[in-house]
C-alpha distance (Angstrom), angle and dihedral (degrees) to the residues before:
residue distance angle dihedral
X1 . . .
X2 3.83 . .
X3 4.53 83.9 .
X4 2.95 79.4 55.6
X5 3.85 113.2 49.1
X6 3.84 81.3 41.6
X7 4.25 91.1 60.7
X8 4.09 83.7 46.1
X9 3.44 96.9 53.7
X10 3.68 105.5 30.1
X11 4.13 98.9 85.3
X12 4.01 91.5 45.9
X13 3.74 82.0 59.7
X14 3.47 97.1 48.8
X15 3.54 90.1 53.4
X16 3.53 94.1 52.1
X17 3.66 89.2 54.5
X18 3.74 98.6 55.6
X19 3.78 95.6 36.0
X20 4.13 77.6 63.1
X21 3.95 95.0 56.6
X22 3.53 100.4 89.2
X23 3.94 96.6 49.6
X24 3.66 92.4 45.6
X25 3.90 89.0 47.5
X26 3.66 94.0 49.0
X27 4.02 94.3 45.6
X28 3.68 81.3 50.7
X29 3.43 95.0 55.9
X30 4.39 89.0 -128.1
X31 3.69 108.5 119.9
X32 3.97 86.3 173.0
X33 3.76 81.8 75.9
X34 3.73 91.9 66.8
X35 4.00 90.7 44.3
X36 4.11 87.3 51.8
X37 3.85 95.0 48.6
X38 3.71 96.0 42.9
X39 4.36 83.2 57.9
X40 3.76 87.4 46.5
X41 4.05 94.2 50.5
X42 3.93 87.7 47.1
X43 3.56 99.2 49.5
X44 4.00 88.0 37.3
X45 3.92 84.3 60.2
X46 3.88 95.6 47.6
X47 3.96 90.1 47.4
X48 4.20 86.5 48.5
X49 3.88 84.2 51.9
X50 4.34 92.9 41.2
X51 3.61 80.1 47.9
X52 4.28 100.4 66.1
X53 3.41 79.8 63.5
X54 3.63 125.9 37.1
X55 3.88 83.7 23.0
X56 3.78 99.8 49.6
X57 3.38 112.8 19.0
X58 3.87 97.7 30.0
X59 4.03 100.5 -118.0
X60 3.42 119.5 137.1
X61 3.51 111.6 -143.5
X62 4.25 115.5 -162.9
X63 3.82 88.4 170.1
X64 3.65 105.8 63.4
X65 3.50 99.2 98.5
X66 4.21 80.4 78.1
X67 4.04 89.3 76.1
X68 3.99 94.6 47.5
X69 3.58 87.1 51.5
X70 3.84 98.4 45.5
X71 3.74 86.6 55.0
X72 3.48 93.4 50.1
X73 3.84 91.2 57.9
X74 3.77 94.4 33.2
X75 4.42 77.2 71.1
X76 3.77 88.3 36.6
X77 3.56 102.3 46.6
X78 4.04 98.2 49.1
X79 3.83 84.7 34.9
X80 3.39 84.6 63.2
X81 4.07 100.2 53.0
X82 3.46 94.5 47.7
X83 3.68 96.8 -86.0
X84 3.97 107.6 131.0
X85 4.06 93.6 151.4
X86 3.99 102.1 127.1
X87 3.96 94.1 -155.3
X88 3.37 88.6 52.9
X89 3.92 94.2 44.2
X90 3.98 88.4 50.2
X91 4.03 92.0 47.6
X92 3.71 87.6 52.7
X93 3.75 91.4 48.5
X94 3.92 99.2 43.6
X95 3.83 87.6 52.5
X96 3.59 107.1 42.9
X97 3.94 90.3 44.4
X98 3.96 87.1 42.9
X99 4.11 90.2 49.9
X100 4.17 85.1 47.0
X101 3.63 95.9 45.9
X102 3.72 87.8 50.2
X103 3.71 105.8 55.1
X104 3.94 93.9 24.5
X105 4.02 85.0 55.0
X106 4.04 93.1 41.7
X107 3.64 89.0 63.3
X108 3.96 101.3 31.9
X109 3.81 93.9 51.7
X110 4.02 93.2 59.0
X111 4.04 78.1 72.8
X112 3.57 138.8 61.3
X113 3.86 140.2 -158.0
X114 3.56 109.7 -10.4
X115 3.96 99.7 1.1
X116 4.32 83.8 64.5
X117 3.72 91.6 39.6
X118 3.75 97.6 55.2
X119 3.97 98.2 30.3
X120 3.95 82.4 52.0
X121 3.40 87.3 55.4
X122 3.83 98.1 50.9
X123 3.52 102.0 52.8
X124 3.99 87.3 42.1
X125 4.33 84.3 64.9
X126 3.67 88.0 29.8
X127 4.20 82.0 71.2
X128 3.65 92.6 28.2
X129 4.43 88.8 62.0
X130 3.74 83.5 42.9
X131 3.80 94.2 57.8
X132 3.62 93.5 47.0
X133 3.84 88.9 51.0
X134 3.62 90.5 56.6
X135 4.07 92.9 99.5
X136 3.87 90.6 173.6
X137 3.40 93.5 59.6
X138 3.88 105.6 37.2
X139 3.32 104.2 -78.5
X140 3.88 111.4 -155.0
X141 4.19 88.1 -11.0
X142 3.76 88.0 66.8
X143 3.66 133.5 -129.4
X144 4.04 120.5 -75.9
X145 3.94 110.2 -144.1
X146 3.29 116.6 -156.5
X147 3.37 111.1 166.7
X148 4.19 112.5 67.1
X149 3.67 122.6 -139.9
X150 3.44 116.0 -89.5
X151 3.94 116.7 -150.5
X152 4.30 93.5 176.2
X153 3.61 109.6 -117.7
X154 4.20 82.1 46.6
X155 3.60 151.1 11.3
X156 3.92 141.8 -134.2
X157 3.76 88.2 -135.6
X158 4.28 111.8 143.6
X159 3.83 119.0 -15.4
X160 4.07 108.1 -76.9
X161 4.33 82.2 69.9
X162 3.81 87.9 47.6
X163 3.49 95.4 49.3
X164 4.23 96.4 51.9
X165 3.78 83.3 51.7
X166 3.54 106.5 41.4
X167 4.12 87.1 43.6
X168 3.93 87.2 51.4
X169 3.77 94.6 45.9
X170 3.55 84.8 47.6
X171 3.91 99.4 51.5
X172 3.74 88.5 52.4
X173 3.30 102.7 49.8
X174 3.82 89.5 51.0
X175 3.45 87.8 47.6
X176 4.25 88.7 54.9
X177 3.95 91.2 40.8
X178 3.85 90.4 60.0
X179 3.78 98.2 46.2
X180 4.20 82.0 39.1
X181 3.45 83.2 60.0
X182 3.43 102.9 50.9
X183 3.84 94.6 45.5
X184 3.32 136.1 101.2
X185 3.60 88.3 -103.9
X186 3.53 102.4 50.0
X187 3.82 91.8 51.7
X188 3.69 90.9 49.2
X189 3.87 86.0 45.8
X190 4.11 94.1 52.3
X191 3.74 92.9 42.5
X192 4.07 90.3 56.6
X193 3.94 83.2 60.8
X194 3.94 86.2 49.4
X195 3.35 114.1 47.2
X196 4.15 101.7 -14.5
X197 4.28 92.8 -176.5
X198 3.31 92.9 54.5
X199 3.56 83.0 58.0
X200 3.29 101.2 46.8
X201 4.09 84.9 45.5
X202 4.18 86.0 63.0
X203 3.60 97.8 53.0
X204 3.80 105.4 -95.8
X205 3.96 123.5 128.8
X206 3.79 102.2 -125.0
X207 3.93 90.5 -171.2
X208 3.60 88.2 52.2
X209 3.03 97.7 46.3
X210 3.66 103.3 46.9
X211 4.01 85.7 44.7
X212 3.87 88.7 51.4
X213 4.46 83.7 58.8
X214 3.78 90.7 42.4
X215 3.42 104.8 53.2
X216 3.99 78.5 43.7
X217 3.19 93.7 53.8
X218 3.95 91.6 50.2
X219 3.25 99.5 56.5
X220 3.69 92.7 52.3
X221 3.63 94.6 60.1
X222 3.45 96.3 44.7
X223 3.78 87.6 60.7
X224 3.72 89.4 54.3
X225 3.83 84.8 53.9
X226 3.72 87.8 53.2
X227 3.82 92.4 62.5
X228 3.71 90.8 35.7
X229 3.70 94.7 68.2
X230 4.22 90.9 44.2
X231 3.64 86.9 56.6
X232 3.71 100.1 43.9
X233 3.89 91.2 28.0
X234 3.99 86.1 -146.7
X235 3.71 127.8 89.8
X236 3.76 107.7 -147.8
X237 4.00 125.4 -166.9
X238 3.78 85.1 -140.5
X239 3.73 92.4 69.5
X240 3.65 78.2 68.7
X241 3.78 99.8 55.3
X242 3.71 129.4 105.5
X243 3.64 101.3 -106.3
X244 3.83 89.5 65.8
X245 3.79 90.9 61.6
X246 3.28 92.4 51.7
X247 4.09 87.4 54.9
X248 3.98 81.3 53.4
X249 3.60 91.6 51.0
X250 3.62 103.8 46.3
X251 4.13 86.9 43.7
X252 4.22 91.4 57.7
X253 4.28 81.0 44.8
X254 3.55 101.7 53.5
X255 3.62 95.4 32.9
X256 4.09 92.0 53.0
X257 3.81 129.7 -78.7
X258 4.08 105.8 -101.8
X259 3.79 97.4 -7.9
X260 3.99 105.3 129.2
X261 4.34 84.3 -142.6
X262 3.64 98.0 46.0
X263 3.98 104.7 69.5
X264 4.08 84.5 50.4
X265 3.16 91.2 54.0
X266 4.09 103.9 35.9
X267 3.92 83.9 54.8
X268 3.99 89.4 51.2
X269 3.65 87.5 46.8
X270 3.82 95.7 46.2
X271 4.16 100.5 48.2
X272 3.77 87.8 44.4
X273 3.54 94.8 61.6
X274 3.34 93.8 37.0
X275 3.85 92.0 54.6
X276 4.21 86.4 43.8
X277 3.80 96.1 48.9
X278 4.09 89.4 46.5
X279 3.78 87.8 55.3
X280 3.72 87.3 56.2
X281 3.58 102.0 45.2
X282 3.71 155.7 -12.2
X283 4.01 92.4 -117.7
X284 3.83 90.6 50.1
X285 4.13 89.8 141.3
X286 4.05 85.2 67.6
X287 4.06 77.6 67.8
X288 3.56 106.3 27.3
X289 3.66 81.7 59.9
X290 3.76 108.5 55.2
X291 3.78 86.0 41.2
X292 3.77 96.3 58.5
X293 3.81 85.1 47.4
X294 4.08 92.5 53.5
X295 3.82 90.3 52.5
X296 3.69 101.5 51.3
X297 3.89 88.6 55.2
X298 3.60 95.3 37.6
X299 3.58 98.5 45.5
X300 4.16 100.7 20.9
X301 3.71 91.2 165.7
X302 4.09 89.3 49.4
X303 3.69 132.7 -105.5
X304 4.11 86.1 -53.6
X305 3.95 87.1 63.8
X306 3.84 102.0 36.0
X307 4.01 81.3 77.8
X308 3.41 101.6 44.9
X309 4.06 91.2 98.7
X310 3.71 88.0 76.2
X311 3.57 84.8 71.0
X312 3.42 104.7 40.0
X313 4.34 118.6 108.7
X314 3.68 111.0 -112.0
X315 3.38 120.2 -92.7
X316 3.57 118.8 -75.8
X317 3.96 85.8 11.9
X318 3.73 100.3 110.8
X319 4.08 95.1 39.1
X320 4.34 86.0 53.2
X321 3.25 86.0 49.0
X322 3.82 110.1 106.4
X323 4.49 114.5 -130.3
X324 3.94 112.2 -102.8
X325 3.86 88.7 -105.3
X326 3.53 95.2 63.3
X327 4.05 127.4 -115.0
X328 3.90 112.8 36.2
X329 3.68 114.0 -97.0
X330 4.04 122.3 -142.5
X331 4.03 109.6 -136.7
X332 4.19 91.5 -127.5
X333 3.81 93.9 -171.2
X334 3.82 109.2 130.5
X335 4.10 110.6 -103.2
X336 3.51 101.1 -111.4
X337 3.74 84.3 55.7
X338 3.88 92.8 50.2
X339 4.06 87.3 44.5
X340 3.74 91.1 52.8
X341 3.82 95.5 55.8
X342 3.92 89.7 44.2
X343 3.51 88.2 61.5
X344 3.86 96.6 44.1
C-alpha cells in the first residue's frame, strides 16, 4: 500500500516542482533557469512520445529525431512567409508529422529488431540531407525565426511563455499516457511487444496496432519540435540528426522503460548533467559518457527501480516467514512424479 501511494503521488509532485521553477528563478535573480527548464520540459515531452514506442511496444526507434525537426521547420518555414498564426503552425505540424509517421511506419513495421532500427535510421538522414538541401531556407546553416507563434490570447515569445506551455502540454500528455496505459489499447499495445503471435492468435492486428502508437508517437514529438524552435527561435537540420535520437533513447532508458514518470525524469536527469559536466569542462562527453553507463547497470530498471530496495523485506524475512495455511508442508510425491509434471 504505502509503494503504492508513493507511485500515485510521485508525478503530482513532480509537477509541483517544475511548475515552481520560474518563481524560484526569478527570486533568484537567474532567468537562464527558466531557459534550461523550458529545454528539459521539451525534450521530457519528446522522450514521453519515444517512450509509446520503444517503451510499450518494444521498438526502438533511432530515427525520431526526424519528427522534432519537422516541427521545428513546420514554425520556421511558415515563419518565414509571413505566416506567424500558431494554430495554423501546429495544424501544419500535426499533419505533416502524421503523413510521415504513416508511410515511414507502413514500411518500418514489416521489420523487426534491427531491420526497424536501421531503416528508422535511414529515412531519419534521408530528411536530415533534405533539410540541408533546402538552400532557401538555410540549408545546413539553419533557419533564424524571428517571428514567434502566436496562438491569440498568448504568444511563444522568449522562454518563461515556452515553459507554461511546454509544462502544460507535458502534464496532459502524462495524464493521457497513464489512462493509455491502462486501456484496452495500451494492454493490447504492451502485449504485442511480449508475445506479438499470441496476439495475432486472439484477433488483434499487431501492425496496426503498433502503427496506430507510432504515428502517435510522431506527432507528439513533432509538437515538442514546435516549441523547440519558439524557444530557440532557429530551426536547425541538426535537430534532425542521429545523435539526437540517441539523446531520446538513452533519456526513456535511464528514466525507466514504459513507466509514464521515468522519461520525465531520465530527460531531467540527462540535461542536468549535461549542463554540470559542461561547467566543468570542454570534454564533458568523456564524463557524460561513463556516467550514463554507471546508471544503466546501477539502476537497470531506471531511476524508478534504483529505489526499489527501500521497499524490499529484509533478507531472510520472506523465507522465515511461515505460509498462510500454517506449518510448512513437504510435497512427498516421488521425483519422477514431480519431474513428470515439470515437464507437462
Amino acid at each position: 500500500m504505502q509503494a503504492n501511494d508513493t507511485r500515485r503521488w510521485a508525478l503530482p509532485l513532480l509537477f509541483l516542482v517544475l511548475a515552481g521553477v520560474p518563481f524560484a528563478a526569478q527570486w533568484l535573480g537567474e532567468p537562464f533557469y527558466v531557459t534550461l527548464g523550458a529545454r528539459i520540459l521539451i525534450y521530457a515531452l519528446a522522450a514521453l512520445a519515444l517512450n509509446l514506442v520503444l517503451g510499450f511496444a518494444g521498438l526502438v526507434s533511432f530515427g525520431h529525431a526526424m519528427f522534432l525537426g519537422l516541427g521545428c521547420y513546420a514554425v520556421g518555414i511558415l515563419s518565414y512567409h509571413g505566416f506567424g498564426n500558431g494554430w495554423l503552425q501546429l495544424a501544419v505540424c500535426i499533419a505533416v508529422c502524421a503523413l510521415v509517421a504513416l508511410a515511414v511506419g507502413t514500411v518500418c513495421l514489416r521489420t523487426s529488431g534491427i531491420g526497424f532500427i536501421m531503416i528508422t535510421l535511414a529515412f531519419a538522414q534521408m530528411f536530415y540531407f533534405l533539410a540541408v538541401s533546402l538552400r532557401e531556407y538555410g540549408g545546413d546553416d539553419g533557419l533564424n525565426i524571428y517571428e514567434p507563434s502566436s496562438f491569440g490570447l498568448f504568444d511563444l515569445d522568449g522562454s518563461q511563455p515556452v515553459y507554461w506551455a511546454a509544462w502544460g502540454l507535458l502534464l496532459a500528455s502524462s495524464i493521457a499516457m497513464l489512462k493509455l496505459r491502462r486501456s484496452p489499447f495500451g494492454m493490447i499495445l504492451r502485449a504485442t511487444h511480449a508475445n506479438p503471435r499470441r496476439v495475432d492468435a486472439l484477433g488483434y492486428s499487431v501492425f496496426g496496432v503498433r502503427l496506430a502508437a507510432y504515428v502517435t508517437s510522431g506527432v507528439l514529438t513533432g509538437v515538442a519540435g514546435l516549441l523547440l524552435a519558439n524557444l530557440t527561435a532557429f530551426a536547425s537540420p541538426s535537430y534532425m540528426s542521429w545523435p539526437v535520437s540517441g539523446e531520446l533513447i538513452v533519456m526513456v532508458v535511464i528514466g525507466g522503460l514504459g513507466s509514464v514518470l521515468g522519461p520525465i525524469v531520465g530527460a531531467i536527469a540527462y540535461l542536468l548533467m549535461e549542463e554540470g559536466f559542461k561547467s566543468l569542462t570542454q570534454h564533458w562527453m568523456l564524463l557524460m559518457g561513463p556516467a550514463v553507463v554507471a546508471i544503466a547497470m546501477v539502476a537497470k530498471g531506471g531511476y524508478g527501480s534504483s529505489l526499489a530496495w527501500l521497499r524490499r523485506p529484509p533478507p531472510g524475512a520472506a523465507s522465515s516467514a511461515p505460509p498462510a495455511g500454517g506449518e510448512s508442508k513437504t510435497d512427498r510425491r516421488p521425483p519422477d512424479a514431480l519431474a513428470k509434471e515439470a515437464s507437462v
